[in-house]
N, C-alpha and C positions, 0 to 999 in steps of 0.2 A: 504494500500500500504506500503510495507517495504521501507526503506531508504535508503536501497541500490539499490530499482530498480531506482530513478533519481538523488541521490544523488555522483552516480560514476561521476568521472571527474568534480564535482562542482568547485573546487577550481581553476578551470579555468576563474572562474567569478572573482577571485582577480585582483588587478592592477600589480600583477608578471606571472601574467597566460600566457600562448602561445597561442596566439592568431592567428588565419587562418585570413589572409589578404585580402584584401576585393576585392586585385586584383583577390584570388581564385573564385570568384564570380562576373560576367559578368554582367554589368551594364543592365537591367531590358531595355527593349523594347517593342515596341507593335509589335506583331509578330502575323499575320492573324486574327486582331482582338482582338487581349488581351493582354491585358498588366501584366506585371511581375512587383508585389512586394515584396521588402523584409521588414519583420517586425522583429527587433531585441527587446529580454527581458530583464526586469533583473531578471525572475525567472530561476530555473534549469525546468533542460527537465522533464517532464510529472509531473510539481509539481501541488500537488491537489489545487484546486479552482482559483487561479491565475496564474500558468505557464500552467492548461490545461483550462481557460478562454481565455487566448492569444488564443491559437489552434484554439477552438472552434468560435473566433472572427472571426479569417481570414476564417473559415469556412462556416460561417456566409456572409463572402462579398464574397465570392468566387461562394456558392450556389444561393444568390440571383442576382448575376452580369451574371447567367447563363456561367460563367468561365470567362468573359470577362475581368476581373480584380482578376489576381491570386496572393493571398498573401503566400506567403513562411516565416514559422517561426523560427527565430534561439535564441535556447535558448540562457541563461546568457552564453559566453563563445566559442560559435559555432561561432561567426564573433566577435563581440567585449565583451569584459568585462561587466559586469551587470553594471556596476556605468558611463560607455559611450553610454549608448545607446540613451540618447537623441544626446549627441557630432555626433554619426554615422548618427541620422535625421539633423542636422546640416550641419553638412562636407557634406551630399547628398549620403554617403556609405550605405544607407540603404534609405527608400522611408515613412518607419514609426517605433515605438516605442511602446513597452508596459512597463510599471512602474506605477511609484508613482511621482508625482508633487514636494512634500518634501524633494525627491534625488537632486532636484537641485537648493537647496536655496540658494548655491551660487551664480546661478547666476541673481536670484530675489529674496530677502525676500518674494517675495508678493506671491511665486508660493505656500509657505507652507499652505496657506489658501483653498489649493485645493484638500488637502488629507484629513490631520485630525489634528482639533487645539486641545489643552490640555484645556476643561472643554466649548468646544466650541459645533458647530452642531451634531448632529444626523448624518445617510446617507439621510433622509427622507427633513430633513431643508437644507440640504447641499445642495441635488438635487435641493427643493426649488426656494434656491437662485440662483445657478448657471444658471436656466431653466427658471427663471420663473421674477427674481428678478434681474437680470444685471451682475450677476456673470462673465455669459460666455464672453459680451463683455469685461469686466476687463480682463478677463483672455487672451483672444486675443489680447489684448493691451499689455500684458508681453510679451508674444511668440512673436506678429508681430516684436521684438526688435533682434532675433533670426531666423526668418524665416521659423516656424513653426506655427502647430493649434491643438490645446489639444481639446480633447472630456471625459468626464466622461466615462469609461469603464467597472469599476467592482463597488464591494462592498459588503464590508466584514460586515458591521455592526457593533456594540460597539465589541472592542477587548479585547481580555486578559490581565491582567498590568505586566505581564511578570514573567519570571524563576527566583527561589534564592536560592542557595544553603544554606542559615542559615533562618529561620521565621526572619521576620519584626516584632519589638517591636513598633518601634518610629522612626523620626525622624533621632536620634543617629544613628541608624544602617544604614542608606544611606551614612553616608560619609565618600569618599574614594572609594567607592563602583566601581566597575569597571563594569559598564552597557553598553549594546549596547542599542542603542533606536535612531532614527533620527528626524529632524524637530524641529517645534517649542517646541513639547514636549520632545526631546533632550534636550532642553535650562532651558525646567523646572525643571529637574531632575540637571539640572548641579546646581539651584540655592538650590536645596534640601540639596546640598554635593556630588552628584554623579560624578565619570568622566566619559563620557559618549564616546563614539565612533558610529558612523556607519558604518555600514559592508552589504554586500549581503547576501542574502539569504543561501549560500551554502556555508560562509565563518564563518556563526557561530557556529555549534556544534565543530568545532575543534579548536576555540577560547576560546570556554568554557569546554572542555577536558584542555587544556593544562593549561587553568588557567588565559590565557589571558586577559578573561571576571568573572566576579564573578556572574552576573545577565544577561540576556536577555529577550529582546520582540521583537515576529515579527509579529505574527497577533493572533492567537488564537487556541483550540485544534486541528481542523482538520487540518491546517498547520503544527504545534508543533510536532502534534503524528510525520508525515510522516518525519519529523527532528529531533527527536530523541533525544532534550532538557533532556527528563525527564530520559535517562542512566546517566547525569551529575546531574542536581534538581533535587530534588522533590519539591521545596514547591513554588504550581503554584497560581500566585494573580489574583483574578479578583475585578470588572471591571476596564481596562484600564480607569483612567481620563484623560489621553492626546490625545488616541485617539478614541474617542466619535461616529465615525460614519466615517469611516478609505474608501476615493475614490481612487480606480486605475484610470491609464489616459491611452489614444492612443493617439500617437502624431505623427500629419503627415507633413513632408514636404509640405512647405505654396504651391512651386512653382510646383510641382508633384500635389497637390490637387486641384490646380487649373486649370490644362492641362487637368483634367479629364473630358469628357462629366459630364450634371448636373447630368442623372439617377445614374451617377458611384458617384458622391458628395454623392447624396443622402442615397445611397446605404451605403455608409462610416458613413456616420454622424448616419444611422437609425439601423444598426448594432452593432453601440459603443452602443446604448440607451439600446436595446435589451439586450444587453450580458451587461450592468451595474445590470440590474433588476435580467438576469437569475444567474449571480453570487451570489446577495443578495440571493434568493433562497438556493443555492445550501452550503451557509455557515452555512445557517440560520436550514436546514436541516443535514447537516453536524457533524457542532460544538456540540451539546452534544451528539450524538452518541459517536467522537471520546473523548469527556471529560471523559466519562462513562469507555471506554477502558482504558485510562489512570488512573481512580483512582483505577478501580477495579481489572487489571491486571497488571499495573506497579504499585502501591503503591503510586502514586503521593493523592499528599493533597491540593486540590482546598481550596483558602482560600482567605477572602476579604482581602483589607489593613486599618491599622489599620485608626483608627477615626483621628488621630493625625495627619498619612500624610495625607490621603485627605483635612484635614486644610490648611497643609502646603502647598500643590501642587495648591490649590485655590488659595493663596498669591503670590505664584511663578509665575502661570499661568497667573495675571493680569498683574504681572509687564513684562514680556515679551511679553504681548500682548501691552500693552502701549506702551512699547518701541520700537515695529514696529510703531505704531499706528504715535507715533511721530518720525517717520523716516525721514531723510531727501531726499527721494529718493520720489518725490510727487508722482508717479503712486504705488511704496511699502504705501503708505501713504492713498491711493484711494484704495486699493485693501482693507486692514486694517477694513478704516472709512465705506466700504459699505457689507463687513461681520460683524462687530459689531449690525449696524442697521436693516440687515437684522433679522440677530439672535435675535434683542430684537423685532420684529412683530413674527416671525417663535415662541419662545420658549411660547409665549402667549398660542398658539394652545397647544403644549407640554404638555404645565402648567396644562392646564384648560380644557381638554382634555384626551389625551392620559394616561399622569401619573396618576391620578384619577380610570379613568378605570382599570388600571392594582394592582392599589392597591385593588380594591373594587375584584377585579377576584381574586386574594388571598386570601381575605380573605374570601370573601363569595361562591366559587366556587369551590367544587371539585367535581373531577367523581370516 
């Protein structure tokens, strides 16, 4: 997909953009049996894996609701700004949300724990915990403070560590550094030397044309290509250690999801599961097709980070994890204490398991 087929009018997703007012769009009814919702993102219109995940989501409730329950989708910019779209399930201008948890750490530390921590979960331990391990009640404990209910939605899997227009030596060369990256692992790059900002999606390749930005990260090749990072960088890092195993959220209006018949709940809750899974999928297939294009027809240069920051961002990563840890906000503090624990049973399996396997498939396996 070229970048200008979704990336026209992105910059409507900024906090200066012209926003269509929510009066242009008529408060959602049940009208002969079906109900109208609107779902606001913070990706742009038809962006691969997670602005056409959204689509596909309400697609998802819509087919299995036999129309009963119609989700209408508006990208980053078509009702409100990509950085209000939880504010519009909030305020009640919208009925649900697609993003990231991480966007809205101001208004809980504790929500960062539901995307992706810096040297933290997997998507596989994430899910885990959140399903299996107490997560999700935590996580409704944040929301219910707001009036909302988060569901795990996508998943992108371990991410890219981001665009730099100079190679990474050391260290040295982080600081000052003018990065976008958001969340916890925002925090770790700030403690590396970086100044770090978060931005939308369709707000960064012309932060990084003008100079704004000197580095970015947003998810990985197949996003990246369709954003057009690599007309600015060339020199692409992998793997992200901040964000290890990187969850989408849908976030529905507590008091709209709960007027719902139980089948339409169900329908909601069993839709988000589905399209978290078929997302993983579809990056997982994806992503080195679109790396492939990138190196071999933009000249981009895939290349790990050196030994030295992954030192450093392990150092960083604790202390900012500690520093939630001992928050003084006891549910940021509960949210913290029962991802740490989860993650020292969950990395057990990892350990002793998975990563074994995948080194022995290296070394001993080819076709």
């Amino acid at each position: 997909m070229k970048r200008r087929n979704f990336i026209k009018g992105a910059a409507l997703a900024g906090a200066a953009a012209t926003v269509t007012t929510a009066a242009a769009f008529p408060t959602p009814a049940l009208s002969q049996g079906r109900i109208e919702w609107r779902m606001v993102t913070t990706w742009p219109k038809n962006f691969p894996g997670l602005g056409v995940g959204a689509e596909r989501l309400a697609r998802r409730i819509n087919d299995m609701s036999g129309g009963r329950l119609n989700v209408r989708v508006f990208a980053a910019g078509e009702l409100v700004p990509a950085l209000q779209a939880l504010d519009a399930v909030i305020q009640g201008s919208a009925e649900m949300s697609h993003g990231a948890a991480y966007y809205w750490q101001g208004k809980s530390r504790g929500l960062s724990f539901f995307t992706g921590v810096p040297y933290g979960m997997t998507s596989r331990e994430l899910a885990a915990w959140v399903r299996f391990m107490g997560g999700q009640q935590i996580w409704d404990e944040i929301y219910d403070k707001f009036g909302v209910k988060g569901f795990l939605s996508g998943d992108t899997g371990t991410q890219a560590g981001g665009w730099f227009r100079k190679e990474l030596t050391g260290v040295a060369d982080i600081k000052g550094l003018k990065f976008r990256t958001p969340g916890l692992g925002g925090q770790t790059w700030e403690k590396l030397g970086a100044t770090v900002v978060n931005l939308a999606a369709g707000e960064i390749f012309q932060a990084l044309q003008s100079g704004a930005l000197d580095a970015a990260e947003f998810v990985g090749p197949y996003n990246d290509l369709a954003l057009g990072f690599h007309q600015i960088a060339k020199n692409y890092y992998f793997p992200s250690f901040i964000e290890p195993g990187l969850a989408t959220e849908a976030v529905v209006n507590k008091s709209k999801f709960a007027a719902l018949p139980k089948d339409l709940q169900a329908i909601v809750e069993n839709a988000c599961q589905a399209e978290y899974d078929h997302t993983a999928s579809d990056f997982y297939a994806n992503d080195p097709v679109a790396l492939k294009t990138l190196v071999e027809k933009h000249g981009v240069k895939a290349l790990q980070f050196p030994e030295e920051i992954l030192k450093a961002g392990g150092v960083a990563a604790k202390e900012v994890i500690t520093a939630v840890r001992n928050s003084d906000d006891a549910l940021t503090k509960k949210t913290a204490e029962s991802f740490i624990a989860a993650l020292e049973v969950l990395r057990t399996r990892t350990r002793g398991t998975d990563s074994p396997f995948l080194v022995a498939r290296e070394k001993y396996f080819q076709l």
